[in-house]
Short mmCIF file of the C-alpha atoms (twelve columns), coordinates in Angstrom:
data_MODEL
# 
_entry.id   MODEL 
# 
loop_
_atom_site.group_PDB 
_atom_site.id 
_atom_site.type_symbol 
_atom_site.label_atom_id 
_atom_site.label_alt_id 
_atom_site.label_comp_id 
_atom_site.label_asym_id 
_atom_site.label_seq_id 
_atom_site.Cartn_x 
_atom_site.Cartn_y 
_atom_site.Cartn_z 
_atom_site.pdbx_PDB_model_num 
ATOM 1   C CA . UNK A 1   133.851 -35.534 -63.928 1 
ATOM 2   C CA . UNK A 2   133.732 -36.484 -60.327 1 
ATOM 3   C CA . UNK A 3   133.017 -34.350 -57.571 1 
ATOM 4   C CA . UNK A 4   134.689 -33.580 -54.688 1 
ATOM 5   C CA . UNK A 5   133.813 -32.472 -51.235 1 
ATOM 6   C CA . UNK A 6   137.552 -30.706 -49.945 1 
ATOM 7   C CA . UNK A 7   137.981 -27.044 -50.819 1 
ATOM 8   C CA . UNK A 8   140.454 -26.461 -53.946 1 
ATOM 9   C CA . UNK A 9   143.925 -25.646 -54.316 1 
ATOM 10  C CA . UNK A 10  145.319 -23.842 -57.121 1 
ATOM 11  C CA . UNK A 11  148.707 -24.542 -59.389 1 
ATOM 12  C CA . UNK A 12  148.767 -21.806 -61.528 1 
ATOM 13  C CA . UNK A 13  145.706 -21.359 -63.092 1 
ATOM 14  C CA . UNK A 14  144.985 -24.771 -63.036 1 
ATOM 15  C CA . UNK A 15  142.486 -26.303 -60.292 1 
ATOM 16  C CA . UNK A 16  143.574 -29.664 -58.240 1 
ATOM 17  C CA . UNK A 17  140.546 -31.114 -57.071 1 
ATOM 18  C CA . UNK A 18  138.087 -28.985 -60.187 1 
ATOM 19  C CA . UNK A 19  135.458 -26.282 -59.180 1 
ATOM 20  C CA . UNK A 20  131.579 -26.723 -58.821 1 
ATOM 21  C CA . UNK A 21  128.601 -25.119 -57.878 1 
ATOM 22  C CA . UNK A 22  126.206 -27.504 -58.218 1 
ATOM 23  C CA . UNK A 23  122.618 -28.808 -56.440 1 
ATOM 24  C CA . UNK A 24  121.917 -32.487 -56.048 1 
ATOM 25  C CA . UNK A 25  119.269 -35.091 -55.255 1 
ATOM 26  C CA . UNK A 26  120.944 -38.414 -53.428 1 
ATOM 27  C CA . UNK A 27  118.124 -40.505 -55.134 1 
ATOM 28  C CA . UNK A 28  116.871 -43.978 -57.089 1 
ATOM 29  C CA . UNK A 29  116.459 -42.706 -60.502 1 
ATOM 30  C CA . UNK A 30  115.814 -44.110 -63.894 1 
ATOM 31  C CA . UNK A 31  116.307 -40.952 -65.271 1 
ATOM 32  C CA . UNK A 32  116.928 -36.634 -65.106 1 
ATOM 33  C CA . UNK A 33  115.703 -34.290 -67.351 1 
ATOM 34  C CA . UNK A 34  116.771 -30.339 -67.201 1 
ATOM 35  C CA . UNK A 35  116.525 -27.481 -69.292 1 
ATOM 36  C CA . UNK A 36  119.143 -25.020 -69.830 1 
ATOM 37  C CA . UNK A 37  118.439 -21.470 -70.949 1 
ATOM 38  C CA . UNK A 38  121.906 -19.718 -72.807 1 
ATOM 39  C CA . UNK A 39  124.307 -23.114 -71.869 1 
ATOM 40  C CA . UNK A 40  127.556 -22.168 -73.646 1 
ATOM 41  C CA . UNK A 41  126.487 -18.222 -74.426 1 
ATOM 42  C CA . UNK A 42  126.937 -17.737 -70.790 1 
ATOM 43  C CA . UNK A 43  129.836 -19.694 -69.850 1 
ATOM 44  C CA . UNK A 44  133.257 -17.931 -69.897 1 
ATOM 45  C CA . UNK A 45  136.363 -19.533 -71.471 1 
ATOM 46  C CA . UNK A 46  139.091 -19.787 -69.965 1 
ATOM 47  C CA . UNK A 47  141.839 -17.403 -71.071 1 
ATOM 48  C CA . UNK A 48  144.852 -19.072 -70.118 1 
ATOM 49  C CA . UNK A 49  145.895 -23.380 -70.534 1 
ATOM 50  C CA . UNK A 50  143.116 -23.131 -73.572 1 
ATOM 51  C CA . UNK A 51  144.619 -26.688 -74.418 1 
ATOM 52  C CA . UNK A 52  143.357 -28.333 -71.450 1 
ATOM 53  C CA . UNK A 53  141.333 -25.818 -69.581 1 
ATOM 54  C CA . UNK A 54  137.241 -26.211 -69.667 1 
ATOM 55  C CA . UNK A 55  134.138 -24.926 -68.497 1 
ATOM 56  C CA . UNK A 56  131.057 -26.877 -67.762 1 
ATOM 57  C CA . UNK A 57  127.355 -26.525 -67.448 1 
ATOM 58  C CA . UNK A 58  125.542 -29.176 -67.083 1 
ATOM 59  C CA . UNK A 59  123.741 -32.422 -65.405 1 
ATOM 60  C CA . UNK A 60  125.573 -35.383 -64.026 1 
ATOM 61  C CA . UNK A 61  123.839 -38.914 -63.416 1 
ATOM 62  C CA . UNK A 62  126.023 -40.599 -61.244 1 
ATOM 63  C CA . UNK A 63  125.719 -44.847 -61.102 1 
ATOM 64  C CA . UNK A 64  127.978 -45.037 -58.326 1 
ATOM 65  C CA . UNK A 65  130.878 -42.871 -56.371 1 
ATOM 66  C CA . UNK A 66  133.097 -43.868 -59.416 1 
ATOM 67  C CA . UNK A 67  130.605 -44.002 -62.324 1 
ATOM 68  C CA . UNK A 68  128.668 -41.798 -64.175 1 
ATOM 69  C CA . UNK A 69  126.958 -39.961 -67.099 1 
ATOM 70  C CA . UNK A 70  127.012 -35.947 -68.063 1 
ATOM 71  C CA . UNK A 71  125.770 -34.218 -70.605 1 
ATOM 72  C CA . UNK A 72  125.123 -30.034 -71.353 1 
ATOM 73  C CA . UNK A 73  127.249 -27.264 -72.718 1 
ATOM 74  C CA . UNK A 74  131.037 -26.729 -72.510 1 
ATOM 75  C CA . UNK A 75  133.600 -24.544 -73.446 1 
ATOM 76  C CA . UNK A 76  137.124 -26.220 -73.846 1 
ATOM 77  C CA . UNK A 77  138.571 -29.351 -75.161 1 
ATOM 78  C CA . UNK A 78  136.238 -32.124 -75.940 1 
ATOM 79  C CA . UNK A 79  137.583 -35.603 -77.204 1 
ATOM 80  C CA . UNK A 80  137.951 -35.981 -80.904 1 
ATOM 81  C CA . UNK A 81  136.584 -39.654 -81.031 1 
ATOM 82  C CA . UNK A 82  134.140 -41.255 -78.604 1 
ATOM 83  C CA . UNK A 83  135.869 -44.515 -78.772 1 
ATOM 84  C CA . UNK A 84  139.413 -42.967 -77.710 1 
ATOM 85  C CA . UNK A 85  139.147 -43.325 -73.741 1 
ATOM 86  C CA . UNK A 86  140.466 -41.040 -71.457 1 
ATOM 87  C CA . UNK A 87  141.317 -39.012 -74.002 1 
ATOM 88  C CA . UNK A 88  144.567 -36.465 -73.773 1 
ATOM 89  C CA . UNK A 89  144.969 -33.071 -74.863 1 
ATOM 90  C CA . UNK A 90  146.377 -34.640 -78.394 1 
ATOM 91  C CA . UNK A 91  143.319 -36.313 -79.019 1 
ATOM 92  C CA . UNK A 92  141.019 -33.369 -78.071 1 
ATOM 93  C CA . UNK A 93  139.525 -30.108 -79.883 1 
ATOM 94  C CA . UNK A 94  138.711 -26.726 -78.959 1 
ATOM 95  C CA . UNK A 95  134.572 -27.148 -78.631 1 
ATOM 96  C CA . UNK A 96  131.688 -24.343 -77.756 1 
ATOM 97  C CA . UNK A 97  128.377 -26.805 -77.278 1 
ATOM 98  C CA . UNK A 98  126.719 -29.540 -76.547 1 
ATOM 99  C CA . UNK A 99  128.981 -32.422 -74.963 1 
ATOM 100 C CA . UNK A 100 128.401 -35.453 -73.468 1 
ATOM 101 C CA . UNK A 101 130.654 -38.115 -71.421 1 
ATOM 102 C CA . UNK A 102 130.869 -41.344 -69.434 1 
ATOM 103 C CA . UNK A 103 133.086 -43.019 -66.713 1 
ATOM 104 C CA . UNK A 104 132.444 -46.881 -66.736 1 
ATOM 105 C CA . UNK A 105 134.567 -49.682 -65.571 1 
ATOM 106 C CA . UNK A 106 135.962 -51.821 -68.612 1 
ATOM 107 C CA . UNK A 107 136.000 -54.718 -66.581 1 
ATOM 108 C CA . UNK A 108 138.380 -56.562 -70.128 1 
ATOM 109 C CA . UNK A 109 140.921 -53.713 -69.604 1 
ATOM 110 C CA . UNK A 110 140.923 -54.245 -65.276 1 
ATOM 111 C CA . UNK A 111 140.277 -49.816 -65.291 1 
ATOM 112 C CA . UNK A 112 138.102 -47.223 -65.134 1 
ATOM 113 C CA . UNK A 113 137.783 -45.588 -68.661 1 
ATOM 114 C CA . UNK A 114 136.187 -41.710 -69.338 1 
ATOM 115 C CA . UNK A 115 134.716 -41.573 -72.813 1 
ATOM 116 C CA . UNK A 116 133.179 -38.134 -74.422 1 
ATOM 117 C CA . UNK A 117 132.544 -36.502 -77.456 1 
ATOM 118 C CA . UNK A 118 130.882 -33.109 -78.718 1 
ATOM 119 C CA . UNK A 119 127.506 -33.896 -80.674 1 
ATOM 120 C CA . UNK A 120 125.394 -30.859 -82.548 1 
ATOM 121 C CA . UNK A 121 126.860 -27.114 -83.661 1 
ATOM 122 C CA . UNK A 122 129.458 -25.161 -82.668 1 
ATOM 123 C CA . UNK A 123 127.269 -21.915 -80.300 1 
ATOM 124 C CA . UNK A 124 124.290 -23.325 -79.653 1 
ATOM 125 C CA . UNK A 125 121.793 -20.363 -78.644 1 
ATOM 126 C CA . UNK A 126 118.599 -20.222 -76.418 1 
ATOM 127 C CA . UNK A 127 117.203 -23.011 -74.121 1 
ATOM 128 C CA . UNK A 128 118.259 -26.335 -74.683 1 
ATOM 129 C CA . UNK A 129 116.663 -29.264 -72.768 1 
ATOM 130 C CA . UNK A 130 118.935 -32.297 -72.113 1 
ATOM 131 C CA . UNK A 131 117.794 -36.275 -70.161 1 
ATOM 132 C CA . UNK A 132 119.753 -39.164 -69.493 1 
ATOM 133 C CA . UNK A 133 117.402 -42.249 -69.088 1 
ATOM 134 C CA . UNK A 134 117.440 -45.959 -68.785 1 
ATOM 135 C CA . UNK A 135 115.179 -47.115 -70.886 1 
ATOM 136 C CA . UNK A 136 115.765 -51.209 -69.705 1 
ATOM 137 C CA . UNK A 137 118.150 -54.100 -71.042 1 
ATOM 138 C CA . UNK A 138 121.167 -52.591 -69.094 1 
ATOM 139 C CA . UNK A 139 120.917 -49.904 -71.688 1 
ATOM 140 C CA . UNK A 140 120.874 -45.802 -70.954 1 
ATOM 141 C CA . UNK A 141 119.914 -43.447 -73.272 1 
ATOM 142 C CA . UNK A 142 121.454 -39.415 -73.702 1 
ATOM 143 C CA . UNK A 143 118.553 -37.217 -75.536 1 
ATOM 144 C CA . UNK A 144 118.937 -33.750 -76.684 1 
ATOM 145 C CA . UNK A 145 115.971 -31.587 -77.560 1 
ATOM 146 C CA . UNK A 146 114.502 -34.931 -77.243 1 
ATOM 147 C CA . UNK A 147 116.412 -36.596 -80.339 1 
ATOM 148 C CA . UNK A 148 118.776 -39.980 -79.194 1 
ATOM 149 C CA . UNK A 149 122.268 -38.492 -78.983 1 
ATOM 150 C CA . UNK A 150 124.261 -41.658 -77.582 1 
ATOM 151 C CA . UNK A 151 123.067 -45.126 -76.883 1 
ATOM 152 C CA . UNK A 152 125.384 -47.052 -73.703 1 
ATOM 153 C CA . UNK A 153 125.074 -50.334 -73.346 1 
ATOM 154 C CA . UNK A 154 125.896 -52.803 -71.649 1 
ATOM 155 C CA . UNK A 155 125.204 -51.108 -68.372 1 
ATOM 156 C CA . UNK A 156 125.614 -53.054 -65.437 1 
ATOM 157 C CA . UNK A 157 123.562 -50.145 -63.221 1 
ATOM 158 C CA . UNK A 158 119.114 -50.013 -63.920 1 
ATOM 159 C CA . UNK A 159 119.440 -46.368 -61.925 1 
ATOM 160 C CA . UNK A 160 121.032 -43.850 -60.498 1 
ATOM 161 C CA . UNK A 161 122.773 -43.248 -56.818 1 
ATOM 162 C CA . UNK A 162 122.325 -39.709 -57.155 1 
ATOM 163 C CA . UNK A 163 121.391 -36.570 -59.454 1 
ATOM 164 C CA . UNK A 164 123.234 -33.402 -59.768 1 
ATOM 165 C CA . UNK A 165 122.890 -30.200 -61.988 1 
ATOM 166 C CA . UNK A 166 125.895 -27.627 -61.675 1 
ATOM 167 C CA . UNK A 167 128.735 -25.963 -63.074 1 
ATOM 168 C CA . UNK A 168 132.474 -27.229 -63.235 1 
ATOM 169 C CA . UNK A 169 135.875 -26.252 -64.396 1 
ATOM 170 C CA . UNK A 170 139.525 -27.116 -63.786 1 
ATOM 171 C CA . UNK A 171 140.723 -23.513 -64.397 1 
ATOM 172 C CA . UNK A 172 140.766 -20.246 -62.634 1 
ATOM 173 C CA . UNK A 173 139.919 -17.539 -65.588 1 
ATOM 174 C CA . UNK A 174 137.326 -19.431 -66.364 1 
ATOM 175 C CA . UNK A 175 133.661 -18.295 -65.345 1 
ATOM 176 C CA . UNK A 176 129.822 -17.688 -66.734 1 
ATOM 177 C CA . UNK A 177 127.331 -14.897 -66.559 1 
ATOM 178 C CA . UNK A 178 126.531 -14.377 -63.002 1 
ATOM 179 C CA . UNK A 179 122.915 -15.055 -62.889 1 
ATOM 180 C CA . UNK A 180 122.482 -17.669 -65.324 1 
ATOM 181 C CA . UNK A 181 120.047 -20.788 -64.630 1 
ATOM 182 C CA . UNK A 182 118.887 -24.257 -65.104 1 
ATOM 183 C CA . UNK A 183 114.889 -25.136 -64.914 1 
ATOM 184 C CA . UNK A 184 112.407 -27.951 -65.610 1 
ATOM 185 C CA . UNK A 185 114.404 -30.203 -63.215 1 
ATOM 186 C CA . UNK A 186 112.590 -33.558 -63.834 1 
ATOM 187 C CA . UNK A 187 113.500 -36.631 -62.270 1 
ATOM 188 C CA . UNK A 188 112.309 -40.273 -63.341 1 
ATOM 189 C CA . UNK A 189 111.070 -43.235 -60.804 1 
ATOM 190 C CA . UNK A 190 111.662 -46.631 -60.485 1 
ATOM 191 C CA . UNK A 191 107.718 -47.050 -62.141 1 
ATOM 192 C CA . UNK A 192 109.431 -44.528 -65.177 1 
ATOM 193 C CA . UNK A 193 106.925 -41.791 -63.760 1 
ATOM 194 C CA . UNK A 194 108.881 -38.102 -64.418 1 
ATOM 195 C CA . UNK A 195 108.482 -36.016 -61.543 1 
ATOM 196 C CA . UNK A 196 109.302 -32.501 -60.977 1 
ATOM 197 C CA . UNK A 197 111.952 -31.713 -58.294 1 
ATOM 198 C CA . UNK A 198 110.712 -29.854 -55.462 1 
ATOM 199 C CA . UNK A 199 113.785 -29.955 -53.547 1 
ATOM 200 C CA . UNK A 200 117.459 -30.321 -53.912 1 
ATOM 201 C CA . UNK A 201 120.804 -29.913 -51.118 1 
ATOM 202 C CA . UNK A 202 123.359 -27.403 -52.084 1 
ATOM 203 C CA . UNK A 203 127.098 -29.129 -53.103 1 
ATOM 204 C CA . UNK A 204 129.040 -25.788 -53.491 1 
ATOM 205 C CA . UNK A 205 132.558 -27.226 -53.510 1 
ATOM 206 C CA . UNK A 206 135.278 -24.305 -54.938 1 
ATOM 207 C CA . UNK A 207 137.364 -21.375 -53.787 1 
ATOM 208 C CA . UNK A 208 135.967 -19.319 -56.786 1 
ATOM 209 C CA . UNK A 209 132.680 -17.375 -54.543 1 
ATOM 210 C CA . UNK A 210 130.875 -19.108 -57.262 1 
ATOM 211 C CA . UNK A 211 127.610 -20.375 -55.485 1 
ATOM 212 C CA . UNK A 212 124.138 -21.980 -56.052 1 
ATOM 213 C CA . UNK A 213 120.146 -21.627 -55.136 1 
ATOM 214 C CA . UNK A 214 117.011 -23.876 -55.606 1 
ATOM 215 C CA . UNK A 215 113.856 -22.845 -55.926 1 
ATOM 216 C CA . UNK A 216 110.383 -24.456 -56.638 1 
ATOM 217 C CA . UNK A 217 107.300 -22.876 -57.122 1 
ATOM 218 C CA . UNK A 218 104.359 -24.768 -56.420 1 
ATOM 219 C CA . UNK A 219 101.510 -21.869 -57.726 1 
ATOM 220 C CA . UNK A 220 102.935 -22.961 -61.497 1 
ATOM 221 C CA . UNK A 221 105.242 -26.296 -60.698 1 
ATOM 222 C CA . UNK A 222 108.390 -24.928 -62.011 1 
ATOM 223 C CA . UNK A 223 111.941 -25.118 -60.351 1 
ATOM 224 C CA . UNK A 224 115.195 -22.803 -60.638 1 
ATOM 225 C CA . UNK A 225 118.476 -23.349 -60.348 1 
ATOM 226 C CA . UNK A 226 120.696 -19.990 -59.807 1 
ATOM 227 C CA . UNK A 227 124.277 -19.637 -60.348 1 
ATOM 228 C CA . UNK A 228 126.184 -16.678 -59.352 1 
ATOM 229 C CA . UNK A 229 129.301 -15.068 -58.436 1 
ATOM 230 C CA . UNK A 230 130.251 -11.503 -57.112 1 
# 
């Protein structure tokens, strides 16, 4: 679920380019780690196009401007089969949880192909924490609450171009609980040393007043992120 930089423009309720609020770290990772306190409790549904429309809240590991990996909690359509790729409405289900999804390029099939599938319950509840990591042999691994969710491999990409940690949808009634957060923003180095974030750059991109903050606070090493909305 790329990200772009223009400011949206609506079609009915639907968005063309999607809405985020998002921070981000342009950075050489082997890894991000983030926790997220009331994921899908606090995101809003979209109440219109429920066939298609979506809500996001989650953390992206991007490989390149074309490729990347995602994982968090969704509301909205989520592929029915991991091995269908870029799955259409047809092939999708209504979903309330945990999610996660890939963009490689299928070098066999000449394209770029989008895979994703829902993993856990439906309404997950309380703080979840989520990591995408290479762990070596062109392989990356997704974890939730620290179990293996999904294994991809091969991967022709040892670490990231950048990091972000944000909030997407492609529809205008959807929306989440002003106020809700992410935390524990961890990031992994080229040595696979974890380090807390300390910083981050702000990648609002959407004509919804949705909007992010960072914060770190070095008396207790914790970060925040902040979403909110009037």
């Amino acid at each position: 679920m790329i990200c772009f930089t223009n400011s949206p423009t609506v079609s009915a309720t639907l968005l063309n380019p999607r809405a985020y609020t998002y921070q981000y770290r342009t950075i050489t990772t082997r890894g991000a780690f983030f926790s997220s306190t009331y994921g899908q409790e606090d995101l809003i549904a979209p109440s219109t196009n429920k066939s298609i429309g979506f809500i996001n809240k989650e953390m992206w590991v991007f490989l390149n401007d074309n490729e990347w990996i995602e994982t968090g909690a969704t509301k909205g359509p989520v592929s029915n089969s991991l091995q269908t790729p870029n799955p259409g409405s047809s092939n999708k289900s209504y979903w309330q949880g945990h999610f996660v999804a890939y963009k490689l390029y299928n070098s066999s099939a000449n394209q770029y192909e989008y895979h994703e599938v829902a993993y856990g319950s439906q309404n997950p509840t309380g703080t979840h924490n989520f990591s995408i990591t290479y762990i070596g042999s062109n392989t990356w691994v997704v974890y939730s609450d620290y179990a293996r969710v999904l294994t991809i491999s091969p991967v022709p990409y040892s670490s990231s171009k950048y990091v972000q940690v944000g909030i997407e949808t492609n529809e205008t009634t959807s929306s989440f609980l002003s106020g809700t957060f992410a935390s524990n923003w961890q990031l992994k180095d080229t040595n696979d040393i974890w380090h807390l974030s300390t910083m981050a750059v702000n990648g609002d991109s959407n004509n919804l007043n949705w909007s992010s903050s960072f914060s770190y606070n070095s008396s207790n090493s914790t970060n925040l992120i902040r979403y909110s909305h009037p």
